[in-house]
C-alpha positions as CSV (number, residue, x, y, z in Angstrom):
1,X,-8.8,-71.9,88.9
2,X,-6.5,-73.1,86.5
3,X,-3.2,-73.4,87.0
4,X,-0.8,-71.1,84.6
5,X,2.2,-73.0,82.6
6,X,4.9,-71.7,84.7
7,X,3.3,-72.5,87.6
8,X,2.3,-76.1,86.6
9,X,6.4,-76.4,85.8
10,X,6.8,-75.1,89.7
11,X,4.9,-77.2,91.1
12,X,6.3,-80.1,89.1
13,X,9.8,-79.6,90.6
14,X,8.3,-79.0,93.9
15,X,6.7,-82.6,93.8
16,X,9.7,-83.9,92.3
17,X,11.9,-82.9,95.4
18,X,9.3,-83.4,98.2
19,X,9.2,-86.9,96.5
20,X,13.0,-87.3,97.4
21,X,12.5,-85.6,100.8
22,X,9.8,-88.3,102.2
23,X,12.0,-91.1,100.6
24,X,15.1,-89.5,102.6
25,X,13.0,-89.1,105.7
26,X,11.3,-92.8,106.1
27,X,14.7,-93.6,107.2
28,X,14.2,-92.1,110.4
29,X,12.6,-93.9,113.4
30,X,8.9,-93.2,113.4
31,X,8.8,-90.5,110.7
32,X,5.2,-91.5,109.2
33,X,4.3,-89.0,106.5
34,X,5.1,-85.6,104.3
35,X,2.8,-82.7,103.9
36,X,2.9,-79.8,102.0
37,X,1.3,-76.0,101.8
38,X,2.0,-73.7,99.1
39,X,0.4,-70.1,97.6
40,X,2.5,-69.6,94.4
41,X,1.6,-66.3,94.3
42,X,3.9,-66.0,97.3
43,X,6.2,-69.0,95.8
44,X,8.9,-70.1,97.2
45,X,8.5,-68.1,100.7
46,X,4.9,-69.6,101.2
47,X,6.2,-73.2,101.5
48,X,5.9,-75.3,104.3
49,X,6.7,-78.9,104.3
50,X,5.7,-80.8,107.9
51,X,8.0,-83.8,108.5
52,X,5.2,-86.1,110.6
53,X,6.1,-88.5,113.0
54,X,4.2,-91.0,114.7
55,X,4.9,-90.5,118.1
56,X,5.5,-87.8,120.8
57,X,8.6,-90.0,121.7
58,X,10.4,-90.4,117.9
59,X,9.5,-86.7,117.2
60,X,11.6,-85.6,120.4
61,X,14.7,-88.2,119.2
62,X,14.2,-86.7,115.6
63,X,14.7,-83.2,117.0
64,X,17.7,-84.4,119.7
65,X,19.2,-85.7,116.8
66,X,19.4,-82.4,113.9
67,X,16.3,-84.8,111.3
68,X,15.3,-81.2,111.1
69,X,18.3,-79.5,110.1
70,X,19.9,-82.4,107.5
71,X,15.8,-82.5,105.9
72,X,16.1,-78.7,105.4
73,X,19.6,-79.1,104.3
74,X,18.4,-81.2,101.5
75,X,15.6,-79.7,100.7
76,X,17.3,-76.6,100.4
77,X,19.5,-78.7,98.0
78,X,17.5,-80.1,95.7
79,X,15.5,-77.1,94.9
80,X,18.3,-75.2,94.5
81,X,19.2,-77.8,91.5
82,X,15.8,-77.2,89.8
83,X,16.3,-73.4,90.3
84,X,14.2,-72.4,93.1
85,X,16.1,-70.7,96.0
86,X,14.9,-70.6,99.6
87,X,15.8,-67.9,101.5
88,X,15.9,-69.4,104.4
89,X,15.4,-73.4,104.7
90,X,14.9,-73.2,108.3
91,X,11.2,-71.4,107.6
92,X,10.0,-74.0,104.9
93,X,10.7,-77.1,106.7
94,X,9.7,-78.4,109.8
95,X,9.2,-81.4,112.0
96,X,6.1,-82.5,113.8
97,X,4.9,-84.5,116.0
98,X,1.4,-86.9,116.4
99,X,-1.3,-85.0,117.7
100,X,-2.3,-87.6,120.4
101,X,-1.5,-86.2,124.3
């Protein structure tokens, strides 16, 4: 299905600031790689960025050390710039940890 105009422009800002959130987040120990979900019928509540990190180790320092908080922070932030407002950061953004046991 094709993507209406405004939502092509949403989805341009969102790339634009998730850009600046992985750039922000490589400088954390072990932080590997960004991914996103969205439905932007349900836009911006639907979003979910995962923060992944490497290891079981760097993901528990990353949380002992508020990653989570300053990278939902900024998020928050940065939308806010390109007029999208999250109601509540803490739902859209989180950190997560390799899969390996």
């Amino acid at each position: 299905m094709k993507m209406s105009k405004i939502v092509q422009r949403l989805n341009v800002k969102l790339l634009a600031a998730l850009e600046q959130i992985d750039e922000e987040a490589k400088q954390f120990e072990g932080y590997s790689h960004l991914s996103h979900s969205v439905q932007f019928d349900l836009f911006p509540s639907s979003l979910l960025v995962l923060c992944h990190f490497s290891n079981e180790q760097q993901f528990q320092a990353a949380l002992a050390s508020d990653v989570e908080t300053k990278l939902q922070k900024h998020l928050h932030k940065l939308l806010l710039k390109k007029g999208i407002v999250l109601k509540d950061p803490k739902m859209n953004l989180k950190l997560k940890g390799s899969l390996e046991v």
